[in-house]
C-alpha positions as CSV (number, residue, x, y, z in Angstrom):
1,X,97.6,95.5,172.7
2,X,98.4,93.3,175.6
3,X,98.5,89.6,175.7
4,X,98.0,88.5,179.5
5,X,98.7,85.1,180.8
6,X,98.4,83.9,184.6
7,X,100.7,82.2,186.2
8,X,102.9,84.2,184.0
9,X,104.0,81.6,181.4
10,X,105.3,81.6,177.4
11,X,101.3,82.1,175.5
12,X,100.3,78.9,173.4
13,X,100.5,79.3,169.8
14,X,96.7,79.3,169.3
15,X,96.8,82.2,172.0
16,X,99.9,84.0,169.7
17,X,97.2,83.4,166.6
18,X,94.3,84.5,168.3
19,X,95.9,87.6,168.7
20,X,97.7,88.1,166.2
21,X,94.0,88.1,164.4
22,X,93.1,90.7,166.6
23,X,95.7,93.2,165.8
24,X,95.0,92.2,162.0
25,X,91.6,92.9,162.3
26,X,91.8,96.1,164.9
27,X,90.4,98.8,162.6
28,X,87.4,97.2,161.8
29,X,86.8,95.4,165.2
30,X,87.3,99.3,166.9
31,X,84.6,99.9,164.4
32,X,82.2,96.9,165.4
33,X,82.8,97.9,169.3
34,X,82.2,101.8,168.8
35,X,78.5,100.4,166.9
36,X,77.8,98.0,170.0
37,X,78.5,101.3,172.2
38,X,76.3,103.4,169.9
39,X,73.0,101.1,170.6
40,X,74.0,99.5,173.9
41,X,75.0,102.8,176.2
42,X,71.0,104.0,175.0
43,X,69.8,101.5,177.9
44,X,68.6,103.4,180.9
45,X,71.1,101.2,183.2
46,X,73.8,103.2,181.8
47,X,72.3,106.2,183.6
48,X,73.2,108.7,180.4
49,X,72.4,112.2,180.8
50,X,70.5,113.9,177.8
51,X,73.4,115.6,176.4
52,X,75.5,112.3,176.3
53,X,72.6,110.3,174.8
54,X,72.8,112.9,172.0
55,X,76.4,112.1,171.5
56,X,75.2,108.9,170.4
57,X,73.7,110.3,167.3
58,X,77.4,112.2,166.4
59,X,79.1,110.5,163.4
60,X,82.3,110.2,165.9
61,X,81.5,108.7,169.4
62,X,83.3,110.5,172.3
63,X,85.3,107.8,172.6
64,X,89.3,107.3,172.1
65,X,92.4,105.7,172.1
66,X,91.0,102.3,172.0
67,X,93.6,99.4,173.4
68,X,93.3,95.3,173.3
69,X,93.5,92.6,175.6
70,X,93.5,89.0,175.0
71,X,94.0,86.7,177.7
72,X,95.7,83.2,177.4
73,X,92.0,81.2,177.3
74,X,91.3,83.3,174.7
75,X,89.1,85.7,175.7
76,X,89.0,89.8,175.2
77,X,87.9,93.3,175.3
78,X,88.8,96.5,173.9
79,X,89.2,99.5,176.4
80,X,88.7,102.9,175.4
81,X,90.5,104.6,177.6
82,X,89.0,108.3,176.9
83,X,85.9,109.4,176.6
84,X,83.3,112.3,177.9
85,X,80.9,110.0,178.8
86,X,80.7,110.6,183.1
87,X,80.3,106.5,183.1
88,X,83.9,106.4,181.7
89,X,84.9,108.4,184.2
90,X,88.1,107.6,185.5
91,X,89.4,104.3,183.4
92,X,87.4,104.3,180.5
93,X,84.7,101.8,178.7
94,X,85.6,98.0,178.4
95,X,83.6,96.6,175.0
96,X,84.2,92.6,175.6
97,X,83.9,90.2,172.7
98,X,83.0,86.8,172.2
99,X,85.3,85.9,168.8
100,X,84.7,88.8,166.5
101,X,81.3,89.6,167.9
102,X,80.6,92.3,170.9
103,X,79.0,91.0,173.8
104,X,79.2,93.5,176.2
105,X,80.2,96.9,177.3
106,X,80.7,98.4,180.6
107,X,82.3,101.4,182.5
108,X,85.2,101.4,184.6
109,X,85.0,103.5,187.8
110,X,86.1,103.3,191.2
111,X,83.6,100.9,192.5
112,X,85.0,98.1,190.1
């Protein structure tokens, strides 16, 4: 997990806290964000291919090694940073959350 803060400066306890119930919750949040991916990456936007939509229905989503960031006002995303999905291609999927609740999910390419 990373904590980021700009100008770089000691976090504020409620930042430390709201972290600190991220980690505690990480399993089951990793959970809620691979669900959110599940129905989401479905939308045409996403530009799937047939055999990745079909992934989607797999009891494990080819995605991995999922890694936090909270930034000091309090907002954050989980990255998965592997995945065989081509819009993952090369830095991964970004799930971002508002609280405990996804909100939104997006690839990570070059044009970012």
């Amino acid at each position: 997990m990373s904590l980021v803060t700009e100008p770089a400066a000691p976090p504020e306890e409620a930042t430390l806290h709201f972290a600190h119930e991220v980690v505690s919750r990480f399993d089951v949040l990793v959970d809620q964000a691979l669900e959110y991916c599940r129905t989401r990456l479905r939308e045409s936007h996403f530009g799937l291919t047939p055999e990745e939509l079909s992934w989607l229905d797999l009891p494990e989503l080819p995605l991995a090694v999922p890694d936090a960031t909270v930034w000091a006002d309090r907002t954050w995303a989980i990255r998965f940073a592997e995945s065989r999905l081509r819009l993952a291609d090369p830095y991964g999927i970004l799930v971002t959350f508002d609280g405990t609740r996804p909100v939104d999910v997006e690839g990570l390419d070059d044009e970012q």
